[in-house]
C-alpha positions in Angstrom: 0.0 0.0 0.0 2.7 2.6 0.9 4.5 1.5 -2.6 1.6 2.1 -4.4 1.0 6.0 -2.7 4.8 6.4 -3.4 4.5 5.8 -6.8 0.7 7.9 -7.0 2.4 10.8 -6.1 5.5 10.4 -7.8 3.6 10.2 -11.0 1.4 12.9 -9.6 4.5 15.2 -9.0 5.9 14.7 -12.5 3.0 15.1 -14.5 2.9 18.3 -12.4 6.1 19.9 -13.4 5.7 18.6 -17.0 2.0 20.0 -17.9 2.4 23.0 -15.8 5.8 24.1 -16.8 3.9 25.6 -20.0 1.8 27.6 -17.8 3.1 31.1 -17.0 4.3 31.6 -13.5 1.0 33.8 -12.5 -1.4 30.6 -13.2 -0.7 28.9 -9.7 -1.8 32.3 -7.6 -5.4 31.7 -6.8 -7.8 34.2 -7.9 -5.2 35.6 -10.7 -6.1 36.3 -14.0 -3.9 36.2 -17.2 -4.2 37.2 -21.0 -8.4 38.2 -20.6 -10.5 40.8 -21.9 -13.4 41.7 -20.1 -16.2 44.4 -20.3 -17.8 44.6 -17.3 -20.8 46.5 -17.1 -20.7 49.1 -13.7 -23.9 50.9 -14.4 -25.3 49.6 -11.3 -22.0 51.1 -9.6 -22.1 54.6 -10.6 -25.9 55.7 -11.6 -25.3 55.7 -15.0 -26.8 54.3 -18.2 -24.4 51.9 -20.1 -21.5 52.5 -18.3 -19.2 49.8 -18.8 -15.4 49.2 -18.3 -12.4 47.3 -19.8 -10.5 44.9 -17.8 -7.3 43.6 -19.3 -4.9 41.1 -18.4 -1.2 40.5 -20.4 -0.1 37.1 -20.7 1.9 37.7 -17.4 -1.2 38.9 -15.6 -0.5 42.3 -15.1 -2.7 45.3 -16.5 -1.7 46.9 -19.2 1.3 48.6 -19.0 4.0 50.1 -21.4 6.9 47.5 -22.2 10.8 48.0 -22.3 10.5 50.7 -19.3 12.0 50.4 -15.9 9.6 49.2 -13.7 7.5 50.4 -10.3 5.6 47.2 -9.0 2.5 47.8 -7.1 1.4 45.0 -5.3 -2.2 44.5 -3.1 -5.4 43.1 -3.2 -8.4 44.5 -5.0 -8.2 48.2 -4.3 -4.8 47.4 -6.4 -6.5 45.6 -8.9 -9.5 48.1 -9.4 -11.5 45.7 -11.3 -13.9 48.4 -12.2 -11.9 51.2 -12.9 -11.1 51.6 -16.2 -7.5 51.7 -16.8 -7.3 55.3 -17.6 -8.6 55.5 -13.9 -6.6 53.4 -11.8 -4.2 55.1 -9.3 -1.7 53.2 -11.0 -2.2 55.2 -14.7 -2.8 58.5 -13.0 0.7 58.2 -11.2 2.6 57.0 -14.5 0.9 60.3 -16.1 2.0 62.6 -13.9 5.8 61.5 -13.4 8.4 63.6 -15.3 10.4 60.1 -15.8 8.4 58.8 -18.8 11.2 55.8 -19.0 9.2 54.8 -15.7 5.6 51.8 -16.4 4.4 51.1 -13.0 2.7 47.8 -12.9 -0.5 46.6 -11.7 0.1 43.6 -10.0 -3.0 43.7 -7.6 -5.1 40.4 -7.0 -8.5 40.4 -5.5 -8.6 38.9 -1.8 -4.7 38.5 -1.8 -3.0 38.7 2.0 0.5 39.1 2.7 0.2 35.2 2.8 -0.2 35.5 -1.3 2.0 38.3 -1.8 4.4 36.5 -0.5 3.9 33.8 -2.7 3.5 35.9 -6.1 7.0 37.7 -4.9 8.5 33.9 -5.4 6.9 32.4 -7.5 5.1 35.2 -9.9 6.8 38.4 -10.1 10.4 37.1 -9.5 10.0 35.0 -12.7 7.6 37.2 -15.2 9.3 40.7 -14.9 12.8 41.8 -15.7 14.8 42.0 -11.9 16.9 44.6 -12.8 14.2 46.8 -14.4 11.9 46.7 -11.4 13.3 50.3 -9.3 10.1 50.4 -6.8 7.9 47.8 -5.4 5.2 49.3 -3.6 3.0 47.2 -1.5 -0.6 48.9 -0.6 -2.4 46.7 2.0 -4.2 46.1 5.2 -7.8 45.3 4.4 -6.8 41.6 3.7 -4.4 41.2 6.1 -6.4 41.0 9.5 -8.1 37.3 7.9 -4.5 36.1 8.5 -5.1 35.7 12.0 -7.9 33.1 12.6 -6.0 31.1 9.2 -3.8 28.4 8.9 -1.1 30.2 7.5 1.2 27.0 7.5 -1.5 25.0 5.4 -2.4 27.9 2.8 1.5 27.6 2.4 1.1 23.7 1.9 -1.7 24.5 -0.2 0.4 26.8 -2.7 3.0 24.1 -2.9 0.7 21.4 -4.3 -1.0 23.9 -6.5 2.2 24.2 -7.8 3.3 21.3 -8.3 0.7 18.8 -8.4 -1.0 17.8 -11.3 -4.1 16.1 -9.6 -4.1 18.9 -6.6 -4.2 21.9 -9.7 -7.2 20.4 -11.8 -9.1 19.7 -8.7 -8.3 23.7 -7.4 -9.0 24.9 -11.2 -12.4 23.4 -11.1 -13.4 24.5 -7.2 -12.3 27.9 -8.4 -14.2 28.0 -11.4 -17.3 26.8 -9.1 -16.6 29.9 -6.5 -16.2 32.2 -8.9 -19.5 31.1 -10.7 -21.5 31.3 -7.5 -19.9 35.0 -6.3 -21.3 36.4 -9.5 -24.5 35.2 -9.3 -24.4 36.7 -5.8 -25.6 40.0 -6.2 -24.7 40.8 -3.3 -20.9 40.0 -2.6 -19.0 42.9 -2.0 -16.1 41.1 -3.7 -17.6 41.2 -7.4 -18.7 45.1 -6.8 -22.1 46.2 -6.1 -22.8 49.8 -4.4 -23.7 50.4 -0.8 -26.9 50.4 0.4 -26.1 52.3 3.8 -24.6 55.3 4.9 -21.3 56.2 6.6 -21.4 57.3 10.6 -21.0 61.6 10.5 -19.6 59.9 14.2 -18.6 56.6 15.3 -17.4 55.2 18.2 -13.9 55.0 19.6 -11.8 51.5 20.0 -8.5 50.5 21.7 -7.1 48.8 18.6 -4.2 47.2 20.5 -6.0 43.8 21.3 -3.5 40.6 22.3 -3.5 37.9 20.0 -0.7 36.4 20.9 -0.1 33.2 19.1 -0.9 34.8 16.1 0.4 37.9 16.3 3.6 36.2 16.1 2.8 34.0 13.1 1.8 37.4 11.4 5.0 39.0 11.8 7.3 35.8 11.0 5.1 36.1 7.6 5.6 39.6 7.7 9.1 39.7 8.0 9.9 36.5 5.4 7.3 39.1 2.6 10.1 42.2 3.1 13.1 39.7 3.1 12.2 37.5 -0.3 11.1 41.1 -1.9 14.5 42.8 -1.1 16.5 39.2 -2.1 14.1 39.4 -5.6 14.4 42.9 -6.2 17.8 43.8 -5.2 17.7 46.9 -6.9 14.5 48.0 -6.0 13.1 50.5 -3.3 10.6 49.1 -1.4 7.5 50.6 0.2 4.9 49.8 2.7 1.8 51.7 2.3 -0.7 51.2 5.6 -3.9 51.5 3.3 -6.9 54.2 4.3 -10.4 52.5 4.8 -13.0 55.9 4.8 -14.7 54.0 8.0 -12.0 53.8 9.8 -10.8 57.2 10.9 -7.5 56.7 13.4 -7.0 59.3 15.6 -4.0 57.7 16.5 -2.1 54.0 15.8 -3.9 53.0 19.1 -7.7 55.0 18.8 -9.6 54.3 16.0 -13.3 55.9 15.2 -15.2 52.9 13.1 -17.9 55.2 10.9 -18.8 52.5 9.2 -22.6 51.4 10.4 -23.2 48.3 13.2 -22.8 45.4 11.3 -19.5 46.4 10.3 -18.3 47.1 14.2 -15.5 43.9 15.3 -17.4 42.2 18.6 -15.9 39.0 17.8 -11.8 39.8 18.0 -11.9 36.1 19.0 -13.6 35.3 15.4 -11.9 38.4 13.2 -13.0 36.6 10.1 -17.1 36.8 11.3 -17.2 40.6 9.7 -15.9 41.8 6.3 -13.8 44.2 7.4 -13.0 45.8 11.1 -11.6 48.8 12.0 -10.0 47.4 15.1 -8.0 44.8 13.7 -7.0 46.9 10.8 -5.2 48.6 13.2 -3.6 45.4 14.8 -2.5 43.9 11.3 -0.5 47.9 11.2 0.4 47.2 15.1 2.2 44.0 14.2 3.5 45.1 10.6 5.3 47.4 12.9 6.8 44.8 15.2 8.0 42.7 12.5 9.9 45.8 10.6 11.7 46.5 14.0 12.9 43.6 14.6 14.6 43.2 10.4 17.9 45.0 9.8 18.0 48.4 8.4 18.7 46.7 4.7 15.1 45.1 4.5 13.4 47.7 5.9 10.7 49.3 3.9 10.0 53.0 3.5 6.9 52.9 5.5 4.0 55.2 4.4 1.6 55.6 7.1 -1.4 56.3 4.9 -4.5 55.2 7.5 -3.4 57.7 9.7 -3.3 60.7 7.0 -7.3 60.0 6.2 -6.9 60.7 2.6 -9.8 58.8 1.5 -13.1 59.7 2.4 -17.0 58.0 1.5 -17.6 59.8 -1.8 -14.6 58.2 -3.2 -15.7 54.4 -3.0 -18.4 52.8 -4.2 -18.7 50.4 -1.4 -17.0 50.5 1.9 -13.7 50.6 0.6 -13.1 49.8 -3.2 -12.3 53.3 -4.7 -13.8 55.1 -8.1 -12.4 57.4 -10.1 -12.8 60.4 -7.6 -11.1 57.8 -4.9 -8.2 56.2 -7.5 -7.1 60.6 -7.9 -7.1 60.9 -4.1 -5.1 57.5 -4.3 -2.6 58.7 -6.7 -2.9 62.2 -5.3 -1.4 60.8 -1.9 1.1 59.0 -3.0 2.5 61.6 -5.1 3.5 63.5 -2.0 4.8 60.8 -0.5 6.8 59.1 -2.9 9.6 60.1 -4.5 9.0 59.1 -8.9 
């Protein structure tokens, strides 16, 4: 019997590197998209008739960019992504327009839903492999919002998990077809926040005030170990690149300080479960933990992994008019993205 497993997953493992090696590197990130073209239609999103929008993927996965330039990586979840901003419109495109440098593309390498977990991941096995090294002169990582999922997960067997998507050819049909399933079921969801549909509620003129550093423990110190191995592969990848850390705005979640925040977004997005974080979409208290613990894990790396850290939740930049949800951003909130930035960072 344990012959006959041995030789299963030997097979299993070969087949793996053989029919996926044709693959490009971006196919084993969950929830990435490569070499598409899709209209989606936002009318819904921003009171309009017919308004619809172009989403493009190159066959590396990235957005549209211009080749043979150096490089500025953005990296992030979906308020990198921007599925339904039109590229003209992302933070990303108003940036690279308003840079004196026009030998400078910056990238869009946002995936919906990724965590550090994933970024981690692409770093290795994605951007490391599909973009020039030596071209890439800023990697800029915007995130927060996904991050606080991290700790009520399994971050050892969503590692385990990437591995065999990798490298298994039984593992990556099996993941292909569950992900085709959820993504089938979220859009026919009219009501997942995830695929884009406006908010039906208002945000608090006034919210109430939280102590944002709760105690975790345990995972507070798998966090920053993650934490910590994301700066360290990104610096050892892009040896030539700057790197930066930008502690994304949420417009319901006005900080007063790293420790006070003021949660304007209504009720049923307050945290009362910081023993459950994942039972709410997204919580203004443990935002401010995941920034707490990012933090931690930067002062305890050397100076020559350190980020530049850009502490953008505490600036307020964005505010309810510029998303069309609780936190994904339209074109008024991708300017005051790119608006930002451009003070802060040095193109």
């Amino acid at each position: 019997m344990i012959f006959y497993i041995l030789f299963l997953s030997s097979i299993d493992f070969i087949l793996g590197r053989f029919f996926l090696r044709a693959n490009p590197p971006v196919s084993s990130v969950p929830y990435a998209s490569w070499d598409v073209k899709i209209e989606n239609d936002i009318t819904h999103l921003y009171d309009v008739k017919n308004k619809k929008v172009l989403y493009i993927r190159d066959e590396n996965g990235y957005r549209n960019f211009r080749k043979n330039k150096d490089l500025i990586l953005t990296i992030g979840g979906s308020t990198t992504d921007q599925r339904y901003t039109s590229e003209e419109y992302t933070w990303q495109f108003l940036i690279n327009n308003k840079i004196k440098d026009k030998n400078i593309a910056i990238i869009n390498g946002g995936v919906p839903g990724q965590s550090s977990s994933g970024h981690l991941y692409s770093i290795n096995h994605w951007h490391s492999k599909s973009l020039d090294v030596n071209k890439v002169k800023k990697v800029i990582f915007y995130i927060g919002a996904n991050d606080f999922h991290l700790f009520n997960k399994d971050v050892f067997g969503y590692q385990i998990r990437l591995f065999l998507a990798n490298y298994s050819f039984l593992y990556s049909k099996l993941r292909d077809i569950r992900y085709l399933y959820i993504n089938n079921v979220l859009n026919k969801n009219a009501n997942n926040i995830y695929f884009g549909e406006k908010r039906n509620f208002e945000f608090l003129q006034k919210g109430n005030l939280y102590n944002v550093n709760v105690e975790l423990k345990n995972q507070s110190r798998i966090y920053r170990n993650l934490f910590k191995k994301l700066m360290l592969s990104t610096k050892k990848k892009f040896p030539h690149a700057e790197i930066y850390l930008v502690q994304q705005h949420l417009p319901g979640c006005f900080f007063h300080s790293k420790d006070i925040v003021e949660n304007r977004y209504p009720i049923i997005y307050e945290n009362d479960f910081l023993l459950k974080p994942d039972k709410t979409l997204y919580s203004c208290i443990m935002l401010g933990k995941v920034f707490i613990e990012q933090d931690k894990a930067l002062d305890e790396l050397s100076e020559k992994f350190k980020p530049n850290v850009i502490k953008m939740y505490l600036d307020n930049p964005l505010n309810d008019v510029g998303v069309y949800d609780d936190l994904h951003t339209n074109n008024l909130g991708s300017k005051q993205i790119a608006d930002y930035l451009l003070q802060k960072i040095n193109f």
